[in-house]
N, C-alpha and C positions, 0 to 999 in steps of 0.2 A: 318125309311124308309119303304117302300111297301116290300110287299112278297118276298123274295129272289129267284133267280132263282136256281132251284135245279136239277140234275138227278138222275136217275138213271141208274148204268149201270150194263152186265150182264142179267138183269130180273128173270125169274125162271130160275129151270134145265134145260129143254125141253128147252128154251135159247140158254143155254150153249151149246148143242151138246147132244154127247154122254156121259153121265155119267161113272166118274171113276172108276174103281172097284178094291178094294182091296181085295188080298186071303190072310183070317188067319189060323193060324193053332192052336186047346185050347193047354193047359197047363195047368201044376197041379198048377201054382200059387207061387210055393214054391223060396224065394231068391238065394238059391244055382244056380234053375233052371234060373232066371233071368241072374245071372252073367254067366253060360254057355252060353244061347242064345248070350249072346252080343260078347263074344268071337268067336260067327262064324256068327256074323254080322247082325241075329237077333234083334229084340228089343221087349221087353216083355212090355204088352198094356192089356186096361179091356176094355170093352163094355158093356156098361152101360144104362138106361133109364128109364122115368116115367114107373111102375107098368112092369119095365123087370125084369129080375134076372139077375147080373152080370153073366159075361162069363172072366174068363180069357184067354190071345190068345197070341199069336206070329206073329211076320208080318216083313219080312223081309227087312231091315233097308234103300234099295239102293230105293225098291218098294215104300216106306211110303214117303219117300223124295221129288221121283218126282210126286207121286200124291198131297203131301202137297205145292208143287209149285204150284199146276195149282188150288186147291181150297181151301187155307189158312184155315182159321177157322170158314168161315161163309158160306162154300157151301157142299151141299150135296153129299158125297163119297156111292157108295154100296160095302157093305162089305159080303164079303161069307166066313162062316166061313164051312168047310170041304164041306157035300153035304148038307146043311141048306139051307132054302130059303133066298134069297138076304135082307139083312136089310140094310135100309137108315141111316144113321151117320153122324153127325159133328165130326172133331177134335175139342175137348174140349180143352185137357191141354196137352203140352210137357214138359216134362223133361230132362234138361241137368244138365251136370255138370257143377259145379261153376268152376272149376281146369282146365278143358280141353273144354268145351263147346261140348264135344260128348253126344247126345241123348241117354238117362236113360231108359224112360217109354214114352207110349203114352196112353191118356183118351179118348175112341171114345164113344158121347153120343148119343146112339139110338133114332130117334126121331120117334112119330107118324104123319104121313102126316095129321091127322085132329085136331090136339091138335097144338096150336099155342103156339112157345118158345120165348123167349127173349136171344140175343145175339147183340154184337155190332158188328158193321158196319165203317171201316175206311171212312175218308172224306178226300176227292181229292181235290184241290183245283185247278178251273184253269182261265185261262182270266189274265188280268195284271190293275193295278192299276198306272195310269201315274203317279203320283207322289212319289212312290214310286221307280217306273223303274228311274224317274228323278233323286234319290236320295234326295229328298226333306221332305222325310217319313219313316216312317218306316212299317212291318204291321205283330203286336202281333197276335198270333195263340191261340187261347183258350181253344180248345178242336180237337183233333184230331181223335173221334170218336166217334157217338151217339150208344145210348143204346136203340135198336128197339124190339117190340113185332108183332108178324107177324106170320101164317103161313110158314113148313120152306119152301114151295116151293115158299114163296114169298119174301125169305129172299135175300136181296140185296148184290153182293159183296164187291160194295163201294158206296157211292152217295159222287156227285160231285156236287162241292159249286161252283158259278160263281161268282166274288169276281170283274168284271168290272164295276158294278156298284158303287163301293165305289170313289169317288172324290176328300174330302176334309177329312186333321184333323180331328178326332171324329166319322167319321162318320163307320158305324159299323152291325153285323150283328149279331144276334142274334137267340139262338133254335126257340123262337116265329114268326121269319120273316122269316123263312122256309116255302113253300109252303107243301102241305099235300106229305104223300110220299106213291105214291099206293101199296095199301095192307099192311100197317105197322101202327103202332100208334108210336110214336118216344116217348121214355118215362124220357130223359133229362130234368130239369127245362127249363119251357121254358125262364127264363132269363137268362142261361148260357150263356157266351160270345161265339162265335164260330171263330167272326177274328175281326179285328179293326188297322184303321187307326192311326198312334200314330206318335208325335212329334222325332223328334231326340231329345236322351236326350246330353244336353252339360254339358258337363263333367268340372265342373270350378276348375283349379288346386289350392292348399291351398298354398298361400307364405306368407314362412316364416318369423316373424319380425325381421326387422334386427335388430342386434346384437348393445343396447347398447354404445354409445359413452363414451368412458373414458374422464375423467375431464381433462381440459387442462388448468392450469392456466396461467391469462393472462400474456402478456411480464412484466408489471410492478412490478405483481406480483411474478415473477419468477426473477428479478434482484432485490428483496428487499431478499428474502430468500435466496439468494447466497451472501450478503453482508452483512447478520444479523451473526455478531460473534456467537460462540457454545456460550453454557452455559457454565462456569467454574465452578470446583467443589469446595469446599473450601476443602484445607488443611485438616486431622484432626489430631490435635496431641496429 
């Protein structure tokens, strides 16, 4: 099929609004100090980036939350760490617990606005496929988000796949049938699957053989075996 119909949404910061800003506060780094912060609701975090020197920090846990709402993993936070000049960040990496799922640690990676990063990009999916709304389809999901290299002011929150154009069985969309995505190189094979139309699978139940017929001898033969005398044994004397 032709080029897929794609967006973009969000665009850059300057986009977005106003830029979020998170207050941190260093720390010595050390576990003990970890486990205190968290006890008064803190979360103990690094700040990190090409040709920076980590920084360990503190950012308090109610603040990091509602900023991590409004710009996930792939939008630009300004972080002030005491009176330091404002530095640009992604959330990189969270950590929760496997036990309780409350937040551990957080990874913010410093970026430079001229040095172009690589980070993925969720994909939205929207429009409707009639045969699938008919239930006559099904429609496999392949990848749920590309892997972009970009400038991060150009880095996209999500792009949105329009998926109306697919009609029949088979028919399918693919990294390669993506139109270009401004400001980004998309760096997924381009023959990754991305969605496809697909058969209902019929599920055929397994029946079992029946069971065997016992031998039934016929009537004739069943009135000579009830009229055939036992064997007698002979005597021994």
């Amino acid at each position: 099929m032709g080029a897929a119909q794609i967006q973009v949404k969000g665009g850059t910061v300057a986009a977005v609004g106003v830029p979020v800003r998170l207050k941190l506060e260093p720390r010595d780094g050390s576990g003990q100090q970890a486990r205190a912060l968290r006890r008064e609701g803190r979360l103990p975090a690094i700040v990190y980036g090409h040709a920076v020197d980590s920084v360990s920090v503190a950012v308090d846990g109610r603040d990091f939350l509602r900023a991590f709402q409004k710009v996930g993993r792939n939008q630009l936070l300004d972080l002030q760490i005491g009176d330091e000049p404002v530095r640009k960040a992604l959330v990189r990496e969270v950590q929760r617990s496997p036990r309780t799922g409350d937040l551990l640690h957080v990874d913010f990676y410093q970026v430079n606005l001229t040095e172009e990063i690589e980070s993925e990009v969720p994909i939205e999916f929207e429009g409707e496929v009639e045969i699938v709304s008919k239930g006559e389809a099904d429609l496999l999901h392949g990848l749920h988000e590309l892997k972009v290299k970009c400038l991060p002011t150009d880095l996209p929150p999500v792009i949105t796949v329009d998926v109306s154009g697919l009609k029949e069985v088979d028919d399918e969309i693919r990294v390669k049938d993506l139109k270009a995505l401004p400001g980004c190189e998309i760096l997924d094979d381009p023959d990754d699957l991305i969605v496809k139309v697909q058969a209902h699978r019929v599920e055929v139940e397994e029946v079992a053989p029946a069971p065997a017929a016992a031998e039934v001898p016929t009537i004739g033969e069943a009135e000579a075996a009830a009229e055939a005398p036992a064997e007698q044994t002979e005597p021994q004397g």
